[in-house]
N, C-alpha and C positions, 0 to 999 in steps of 0.2 A: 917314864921308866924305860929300862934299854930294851926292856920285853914287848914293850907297846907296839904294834901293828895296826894300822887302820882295817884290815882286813881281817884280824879277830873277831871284830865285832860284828854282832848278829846285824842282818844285810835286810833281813824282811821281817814280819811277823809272827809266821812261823819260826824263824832263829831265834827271835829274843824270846817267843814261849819257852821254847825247849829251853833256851840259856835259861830262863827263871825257874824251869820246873828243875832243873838238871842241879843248881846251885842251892836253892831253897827247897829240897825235901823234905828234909827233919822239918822245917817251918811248916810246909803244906800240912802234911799229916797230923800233926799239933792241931795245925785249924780245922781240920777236917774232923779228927776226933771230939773237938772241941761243939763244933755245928752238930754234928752228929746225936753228941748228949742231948740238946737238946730240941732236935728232928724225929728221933727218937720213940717219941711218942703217938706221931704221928704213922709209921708204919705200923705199931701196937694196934692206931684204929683203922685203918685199911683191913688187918687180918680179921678184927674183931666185926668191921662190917662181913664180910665173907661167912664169918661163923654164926649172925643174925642171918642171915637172908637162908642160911642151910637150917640154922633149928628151928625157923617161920616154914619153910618147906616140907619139913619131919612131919612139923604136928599139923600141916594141911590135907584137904581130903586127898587130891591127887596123887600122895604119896604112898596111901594105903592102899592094901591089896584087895582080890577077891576071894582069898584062900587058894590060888594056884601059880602063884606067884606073879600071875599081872597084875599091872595097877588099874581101879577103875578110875575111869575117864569119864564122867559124862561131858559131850560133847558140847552142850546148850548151857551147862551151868557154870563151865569149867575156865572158859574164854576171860582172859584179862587174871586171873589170883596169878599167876606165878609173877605176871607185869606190874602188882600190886605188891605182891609181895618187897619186889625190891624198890618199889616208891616208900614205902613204908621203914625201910629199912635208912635209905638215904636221906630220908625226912631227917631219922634219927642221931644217923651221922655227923650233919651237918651240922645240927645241934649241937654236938660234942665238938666241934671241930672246929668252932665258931667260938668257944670258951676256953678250947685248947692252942689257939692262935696269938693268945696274951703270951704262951708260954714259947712256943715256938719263935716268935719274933726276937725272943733274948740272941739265940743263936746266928738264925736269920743278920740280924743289923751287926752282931761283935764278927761272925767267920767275915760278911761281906767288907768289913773297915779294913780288917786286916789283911784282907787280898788286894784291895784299893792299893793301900800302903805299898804291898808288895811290890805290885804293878809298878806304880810310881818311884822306884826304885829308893825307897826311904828306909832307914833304921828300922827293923819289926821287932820287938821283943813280944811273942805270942801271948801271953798270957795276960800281960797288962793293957798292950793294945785292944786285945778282944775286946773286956771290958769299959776300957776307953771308948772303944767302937759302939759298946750297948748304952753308953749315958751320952753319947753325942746323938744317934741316929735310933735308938729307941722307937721315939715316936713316931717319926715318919716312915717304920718300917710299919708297925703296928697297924697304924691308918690306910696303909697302900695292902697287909694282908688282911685285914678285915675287911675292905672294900672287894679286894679279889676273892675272898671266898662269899661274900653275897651275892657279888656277877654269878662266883662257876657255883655257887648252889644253888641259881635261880635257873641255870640254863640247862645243867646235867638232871634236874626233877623237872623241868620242861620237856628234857628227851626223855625222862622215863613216863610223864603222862601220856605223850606223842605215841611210846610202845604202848601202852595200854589201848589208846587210841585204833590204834594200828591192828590188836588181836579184838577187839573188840566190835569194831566198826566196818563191816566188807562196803560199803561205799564209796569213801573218803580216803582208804590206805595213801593211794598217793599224795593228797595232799598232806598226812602225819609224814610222809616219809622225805619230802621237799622240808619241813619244818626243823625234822631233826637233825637233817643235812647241814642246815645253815645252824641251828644250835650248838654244833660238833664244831662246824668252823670258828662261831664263833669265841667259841671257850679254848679253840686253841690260840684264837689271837690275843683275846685276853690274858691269857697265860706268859704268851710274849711280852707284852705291855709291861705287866705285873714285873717277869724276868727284869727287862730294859729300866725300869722306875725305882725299884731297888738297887 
């Protein structure tokens, strides 16, 4: 065309981002809303862990008073519940989270097709590709997020045993605390993995 410039076009990476975000908004937010719905429910159990580990702490001893408004503390019995408290919590999380990951994957496998797509600089029609994206790659979203959360629930209740470890044991702290160092790293590399594998 007479408009065509070889210098239009985006020169780096950066460029062709922007040029895809700049051109495809309406698309984006579509897909985004779309992932969203059903992500969704996963921020639902994030809150709802937060509001376990607070009313596990309400009805614990530490939290009651001695009628002047401090808390009694004993000092000898008291060492490791509040570190319990949130192992106990995240036991339960994961459990939910683990059966809530069938659900999440719908979104997970349809938003990521449809950015593929996008990338690739292909026809999108949001709505049908998504779905096209969830009965193509379905399964092997499923499989790589069920994997990644038995890694990061084995390693984030290995760092909360470590803490209990840790308020419990005046021996050994350093060695709980080298443990949970690498448990930390490691769940963020997994994390990556998981990112890159989808």
């Amino acid at each position: 065309s007479e408009d065509y410039a070889r210098k239009t076009l985006p020169s780096n990476r950066w460029a062709l981002g922007w040029d895809l975000f700049k051109t495809n908004l309406g698309k984006l937010v579509k897909i985004n809303l779309l992932t969203v719905l059903f992500t969704f429910p996963l921020f639902l159990l994030i809150y709802f862990r937060d509001l376990l580990i607070k009313s596990q702490s309400f009805g614990s001893i530490f939290s009651r008073n001695i009628g002047i408004g401090y808390p009694a503390i004993p000092s000898t019995q008291m060492l490791g519940v509040s570190e319990s408290i949130v192992f106990r919590s995240d036991m339960t999380i994961f459990v939910l989270l683990f059966i809530l990951t069938f659900y999440i994957a719908i979104g997970i496998a349809g938003g990521f097709y449809v950015m593929r797509n996008l990338v690739w600089t292909e026809g999108v029609f949001v709505a049908s590709d998504f779905w096209r994206g969830v009965k193509k790659n379905y399964g092997v979203v499923l499989k790589s997020s069920l994997l990644f959360v038995v890694m990061f629930a084995i390693l984030i209740l290995s760092k909360d045993l470590c803490d209990i470890q840790i308020a419990t044991n005046s021996n050994l702290k350093w060695l709980f605390m080298i443990i949970k160092i690498v448990g930390i790293i490691v769940a963020v590399l997994v994390s990556i993995v998981y990112l890159f594998n989808i």
